[in-house]
C-alpha positions as CSV (number, residue, x, y, z in Angstrom):
1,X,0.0,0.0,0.0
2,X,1.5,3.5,-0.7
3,X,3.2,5.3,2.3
4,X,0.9,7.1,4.6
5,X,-2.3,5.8,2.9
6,X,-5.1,4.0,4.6
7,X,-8.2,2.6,4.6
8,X,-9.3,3.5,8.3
9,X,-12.8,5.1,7.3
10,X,-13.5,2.0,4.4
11,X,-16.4,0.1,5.2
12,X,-14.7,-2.7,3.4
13,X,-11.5,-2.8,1.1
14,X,-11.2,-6.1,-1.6
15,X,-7.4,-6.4,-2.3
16,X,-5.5,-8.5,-4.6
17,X,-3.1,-8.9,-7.3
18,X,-2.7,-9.0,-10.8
19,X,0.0,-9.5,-13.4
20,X,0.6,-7.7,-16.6
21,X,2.4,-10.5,-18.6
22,X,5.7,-9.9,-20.7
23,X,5.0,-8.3,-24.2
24,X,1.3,-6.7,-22.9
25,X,0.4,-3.4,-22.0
26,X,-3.0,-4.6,-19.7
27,X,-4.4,-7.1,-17.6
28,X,-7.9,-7.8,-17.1
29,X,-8.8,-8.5,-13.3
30,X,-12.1,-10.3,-12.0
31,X,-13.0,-8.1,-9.0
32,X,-16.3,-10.3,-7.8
33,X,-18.1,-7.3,-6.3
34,X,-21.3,-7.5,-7.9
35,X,-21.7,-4.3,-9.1
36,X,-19.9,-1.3,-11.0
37,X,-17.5,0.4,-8.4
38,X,-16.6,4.4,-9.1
39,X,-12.7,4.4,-10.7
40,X,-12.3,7.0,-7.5
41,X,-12.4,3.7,-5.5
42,X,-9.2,2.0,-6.7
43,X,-5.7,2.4,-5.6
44,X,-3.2,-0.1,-7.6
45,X,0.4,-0.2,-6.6
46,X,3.0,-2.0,-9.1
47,X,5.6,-4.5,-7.2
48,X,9.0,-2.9,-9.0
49,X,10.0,-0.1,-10.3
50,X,7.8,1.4,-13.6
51,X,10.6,2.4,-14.6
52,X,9.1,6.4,-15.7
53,X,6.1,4.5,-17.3
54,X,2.0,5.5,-16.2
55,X,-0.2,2.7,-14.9
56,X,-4.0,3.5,-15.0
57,X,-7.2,1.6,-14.3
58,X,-10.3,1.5,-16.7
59,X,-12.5,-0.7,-18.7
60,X,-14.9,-0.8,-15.2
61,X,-18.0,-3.0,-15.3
62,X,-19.5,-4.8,-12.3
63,X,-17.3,-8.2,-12.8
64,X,-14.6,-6.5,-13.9
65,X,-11.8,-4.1,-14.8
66,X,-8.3,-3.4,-16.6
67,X,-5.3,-2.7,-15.1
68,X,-3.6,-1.1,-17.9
69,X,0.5,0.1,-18.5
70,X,1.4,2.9,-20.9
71,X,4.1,1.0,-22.7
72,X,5.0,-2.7,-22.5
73,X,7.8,-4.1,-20.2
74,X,10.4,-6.9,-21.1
75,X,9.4,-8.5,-17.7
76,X,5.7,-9.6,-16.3
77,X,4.5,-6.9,-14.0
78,X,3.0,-7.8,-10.8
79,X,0.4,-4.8,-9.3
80,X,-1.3,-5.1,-6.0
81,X,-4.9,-3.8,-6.0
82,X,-7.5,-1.9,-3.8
83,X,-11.3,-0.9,-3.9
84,X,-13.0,1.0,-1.1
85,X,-16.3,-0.5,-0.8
């Protein structure tokens, strides 16, 4: 979780992971909520260095969403993943 960050007034918080495979620039993550969270509810956190590069989420529906990179690496990327429920 990011420095100085925390979940203290969530009513709940899903967490997990997610890896953006060598040669792709996005990930598509199963979040099992049930319904369509607002993107102001996610916090994702990559496992090494980006290396300069953005990561954003999108693609949103109520099973689902993409963790996306803005370039692709030469290594799988491993993110961890929040949403404030």
């Amino acid at each position: 979780m990011p420095e100085g960050f925390s979940f203290s007034h969530a009513t709940r918080v899903k967490t997990g992971s997610a890896t953006i495979m060598t040669g792709n620039t996005f990930v598509t993550v199963n979040h099992g909520l049930g319904y369509t969270p607002n993107i102001s509810k996610f916090v994702i956190q990559g496992q090494a260095d980006l290396g300069g590069r953005i990561a954003w989420v999108d693609t949103i529906t109520a099973t689902q969403f993409n963790i996306n990179m803005s370039s692709m690496d030469l290594g799988n990327l491993v993110f961890t993943y929040h949403i404030i429920c």
